[in-house]
N, C-alpha and C positions, 0 to 999 in steps of 0.2 A: 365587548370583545368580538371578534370574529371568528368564526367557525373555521377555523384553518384543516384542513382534512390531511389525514397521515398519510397519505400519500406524496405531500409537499415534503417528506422525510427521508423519500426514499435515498439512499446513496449513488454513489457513483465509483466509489474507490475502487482502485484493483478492474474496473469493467475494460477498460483501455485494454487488457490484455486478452479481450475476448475477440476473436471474430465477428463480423458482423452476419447477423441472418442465420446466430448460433439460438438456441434455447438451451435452457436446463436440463430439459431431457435428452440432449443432441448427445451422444456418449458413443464409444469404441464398444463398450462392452461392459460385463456388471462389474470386472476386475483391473480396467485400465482407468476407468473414470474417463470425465468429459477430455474430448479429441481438444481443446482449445488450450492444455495446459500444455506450456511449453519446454523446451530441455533436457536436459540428459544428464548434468552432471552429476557428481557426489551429493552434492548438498542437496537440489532438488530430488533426486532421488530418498535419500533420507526424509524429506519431509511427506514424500509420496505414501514412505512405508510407514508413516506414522498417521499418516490422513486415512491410509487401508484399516488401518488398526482400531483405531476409535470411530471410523464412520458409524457401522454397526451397531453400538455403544448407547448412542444415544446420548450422552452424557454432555455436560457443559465444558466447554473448550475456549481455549485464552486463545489466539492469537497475537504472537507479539514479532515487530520488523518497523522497520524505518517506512514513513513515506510513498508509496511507490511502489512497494514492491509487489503488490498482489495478492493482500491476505484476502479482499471478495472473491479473489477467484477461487482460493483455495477455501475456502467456508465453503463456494457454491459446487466444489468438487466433493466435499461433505455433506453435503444435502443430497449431492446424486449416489454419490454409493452408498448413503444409508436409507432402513424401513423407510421412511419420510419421503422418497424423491418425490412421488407422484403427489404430495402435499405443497400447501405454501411454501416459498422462501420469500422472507420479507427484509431487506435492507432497511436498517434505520441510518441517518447518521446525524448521530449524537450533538456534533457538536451546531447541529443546525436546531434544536429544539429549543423552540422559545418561554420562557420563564414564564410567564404568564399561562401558556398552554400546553407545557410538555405533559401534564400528567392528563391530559384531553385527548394529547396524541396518540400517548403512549395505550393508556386504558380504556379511552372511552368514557363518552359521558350521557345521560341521559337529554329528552329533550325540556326545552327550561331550565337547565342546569345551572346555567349564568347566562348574561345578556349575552344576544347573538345564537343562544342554541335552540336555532329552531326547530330543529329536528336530535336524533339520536345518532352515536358516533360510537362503530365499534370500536376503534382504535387499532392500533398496530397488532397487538398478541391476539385480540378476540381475531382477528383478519386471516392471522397467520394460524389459529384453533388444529392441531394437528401436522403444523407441518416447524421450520425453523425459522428465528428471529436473528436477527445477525445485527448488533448492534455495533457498528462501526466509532471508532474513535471511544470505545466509552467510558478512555481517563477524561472525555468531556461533559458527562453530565453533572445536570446539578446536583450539590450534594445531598438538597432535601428532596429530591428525588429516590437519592439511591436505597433508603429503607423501602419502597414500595418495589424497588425493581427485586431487592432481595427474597421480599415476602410470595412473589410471582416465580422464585429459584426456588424457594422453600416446599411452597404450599399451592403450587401450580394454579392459581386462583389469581384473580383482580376485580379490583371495585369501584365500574366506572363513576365518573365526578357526578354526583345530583342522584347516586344506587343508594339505599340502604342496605343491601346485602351483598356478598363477592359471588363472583360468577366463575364456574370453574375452566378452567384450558388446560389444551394441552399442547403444549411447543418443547423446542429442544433449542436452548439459546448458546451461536457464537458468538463471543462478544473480538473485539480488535482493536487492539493501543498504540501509538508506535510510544507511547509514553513509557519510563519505569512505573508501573503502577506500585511499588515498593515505597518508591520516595515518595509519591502521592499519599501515601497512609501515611507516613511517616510526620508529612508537613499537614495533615488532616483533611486533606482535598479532597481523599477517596476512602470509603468506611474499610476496616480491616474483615470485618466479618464479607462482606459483598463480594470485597478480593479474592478469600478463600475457596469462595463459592463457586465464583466464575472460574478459577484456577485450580479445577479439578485435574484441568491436562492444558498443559501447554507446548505451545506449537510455534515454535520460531520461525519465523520467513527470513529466509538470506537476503540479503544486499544482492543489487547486481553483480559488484566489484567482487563477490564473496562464487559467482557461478562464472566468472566471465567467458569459458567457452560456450556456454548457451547465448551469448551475446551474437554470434551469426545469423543462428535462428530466429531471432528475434527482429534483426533487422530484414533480414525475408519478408519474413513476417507481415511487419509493418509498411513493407515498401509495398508487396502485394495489396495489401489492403487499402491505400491510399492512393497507388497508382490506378484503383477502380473506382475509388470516391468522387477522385480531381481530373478522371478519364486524361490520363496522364501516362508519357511512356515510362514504364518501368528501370529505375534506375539499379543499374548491378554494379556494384561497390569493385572495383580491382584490388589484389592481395593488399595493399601498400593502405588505402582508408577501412579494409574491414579491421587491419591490423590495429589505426588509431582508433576505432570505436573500441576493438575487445582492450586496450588499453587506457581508458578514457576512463575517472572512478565513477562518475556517474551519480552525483548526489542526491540525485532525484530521482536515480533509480529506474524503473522498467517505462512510468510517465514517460520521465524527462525525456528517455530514448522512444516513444512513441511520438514526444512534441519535437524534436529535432527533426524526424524522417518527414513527421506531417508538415511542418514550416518548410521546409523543401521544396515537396511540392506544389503546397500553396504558394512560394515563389517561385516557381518555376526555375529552382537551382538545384547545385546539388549541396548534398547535407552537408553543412557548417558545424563543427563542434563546438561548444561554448567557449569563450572567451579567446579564439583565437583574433589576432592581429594583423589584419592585412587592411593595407593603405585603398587596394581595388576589390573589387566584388571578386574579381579569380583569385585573387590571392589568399582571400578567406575560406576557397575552397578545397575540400578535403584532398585532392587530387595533386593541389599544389602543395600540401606542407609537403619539407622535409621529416627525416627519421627524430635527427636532434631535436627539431620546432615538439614534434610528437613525445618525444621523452620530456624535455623541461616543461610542456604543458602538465602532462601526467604527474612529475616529482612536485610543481609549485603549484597543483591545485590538493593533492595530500597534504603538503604544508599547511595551507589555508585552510585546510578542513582539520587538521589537529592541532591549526595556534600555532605552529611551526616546532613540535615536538616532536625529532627524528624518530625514536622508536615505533611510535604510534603511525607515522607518514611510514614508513615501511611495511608495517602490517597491513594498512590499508591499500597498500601497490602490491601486495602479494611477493615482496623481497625480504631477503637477509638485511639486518642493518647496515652489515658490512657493504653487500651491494648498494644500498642507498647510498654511501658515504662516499665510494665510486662513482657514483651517478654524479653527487655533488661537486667533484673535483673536474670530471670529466665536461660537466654542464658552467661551469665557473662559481657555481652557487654557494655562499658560506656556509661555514664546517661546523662552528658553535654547536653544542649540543641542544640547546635551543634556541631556534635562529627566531629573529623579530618579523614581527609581519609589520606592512605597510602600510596606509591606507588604501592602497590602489591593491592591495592581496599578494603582494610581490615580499617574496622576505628580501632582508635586509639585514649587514654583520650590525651585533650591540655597539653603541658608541663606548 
């Protein structure tokens, strides 16, 4: 085997939404948290007042949200307002730990352990010894893993591979799913007792679609930050494409809206929304859709993200049914209560 170091583990999730030439300790203050979290609305706000709440706490904390949205930041906005800041924060992610070595990574192993240890390995929690462990993804570990990760919630102890006896720590684990960890018990993927453990407190991250007035900011944001990367002129979005971005659902969430602005201007264009249709390079750009082109992108990409099931494509655009059903008559798009998708993602009336 090879000596793969825990560091080969660290994550990336959620880091996109950081500044660059930020650190951990980079903060407003000991009551606003780090200067890199972005937003204002309802939702973000609410999950501000609950990251205030439990930082201090210490206690194990779920993060749960789609893809994209930013649970590393919000872990590492937990790490700053609580006892711990000036300690480790260690990113693991999960689903990159390999079967053969994850309990190497994770805990550590002595030297001679198995072939290839030629030395000794604190692993991830001895690393992190006093500060947080932020377990990204972790409806991805293995399952014969998850009784050791338990016994480390329990008994604040681990026992690197090739130890005869466990060695004590002390960390404060976040862990982060965009999975139901629910149904994962359910189907035996993920242990029931481990769930409850980690799910002392949980913490939803909104969709972007779910904040969309922070979607301005964000695209600032991003453009500022890129437009220094790619020493590139700063692109300023006119009312008409900030409109179709805070309109756009965004399946991938605060990413996908960082890799839209970045591809920009690594082509040296301006931002293209996905899946738009233009014959020329101008025509794909934002500047040239129409309002219509912008509404039936937004109604037929909720379609395709709910299988073309009106109620749910409504909630998802932030409308009344009734409005969506307007929308459809106004756009020419069939009325069915549930309308058929295509291969190409276009619905289409039931034969």
């Amino acid at each position: 085997m090879n000596d793969t170091p825990f560091h080969a583990l660290i994550g990336r999730a959620g880091r996109d939404n950081i500044p660059e030439n930020r650190s951990a300790s980079d903060t407003r203050g000991s009551n606003s948290g780090p200067s890199w979290i972005l937003g204002r609305s309802p939702n973000v706000r609410k999950v501000a007042e609950h990251v205030r709440c439990v930082a201090e706490k210490e206690c194990s904390l779920l993060m749960c949200g789609e893809t994209g949205t930013g649970k590393e930041v919000w872990a590492t906005q937990v790490h700053c307002l609580g006892p711990r800041r000036h300690k480790p924060f260690v990113p693991v992610n999960c689903a990159a730990l390999t079967p053969t070595l994850a309990e190497s990574q994770l805990f550590g192993h002595e030297k001679g352990a198995f072939t290839g240890a030629a030395g000794s390995s604190l692993g991830v929690f001895r690393a992190a010894d006093g500060g947080v462990v932020f377990l990204d993804e972790v409806g991805e570990m293995p399952i014969e893993l998850q009784p050791k990760l338990l016994r480390v919630l329990q008994e604040q102890e681990v026992t690197p591979v090739g130890a005869s006896r466990p060695v004590p720590i002390n960390v404060q684990v976040i862990a982060a799913t965009n999975r139901n960890l629910e149904h994962e018990v359910q189907e035996g993927r993920f242990r029931e007792d481990l769930y409850y453990r980690l799910n002392l407190i949980e913490l939803l991250v909104p969709p972007l679609r779910e904040r969309r007035e922070d979607i301005p900011e964000f695209v600032e944001h991003f453009s500022n930050r890129f437009s220094q990367k790619y020493k590139r002129p700063l692109w300023r979005p006119d009312a008409d494409a900030l409109a179709r971005f805070c309109a756009y659902p965004w399946p991938g969430n605060i990413r996908q809206l960082s890799q839209v602005i970045e591809q920009s201007y690594v082509l040296d264009s301006a931002p293209t929304l996905p899946e738009s249709h233009g014959s020329e390079k101008g025509d794909a750009a934002l500047p040239h859709l129409n309002l219509d082109d912008l509404r039936r992108e937004a109604v037929i990409q909720a379609l395709r993200t709910t299988r073309g099931h009106k109620g749910r494509a409504a909630r998802l655009l932030g409308v009344h049914a009734n409005t969506l059903t307007r929308l459809l008559v106004q756009l020419n798009l069939p009325q069915e209560q549930e309308l058929r998708i295509d291969a190409a993602g276009r619905p289409r009336r039931p034969r």
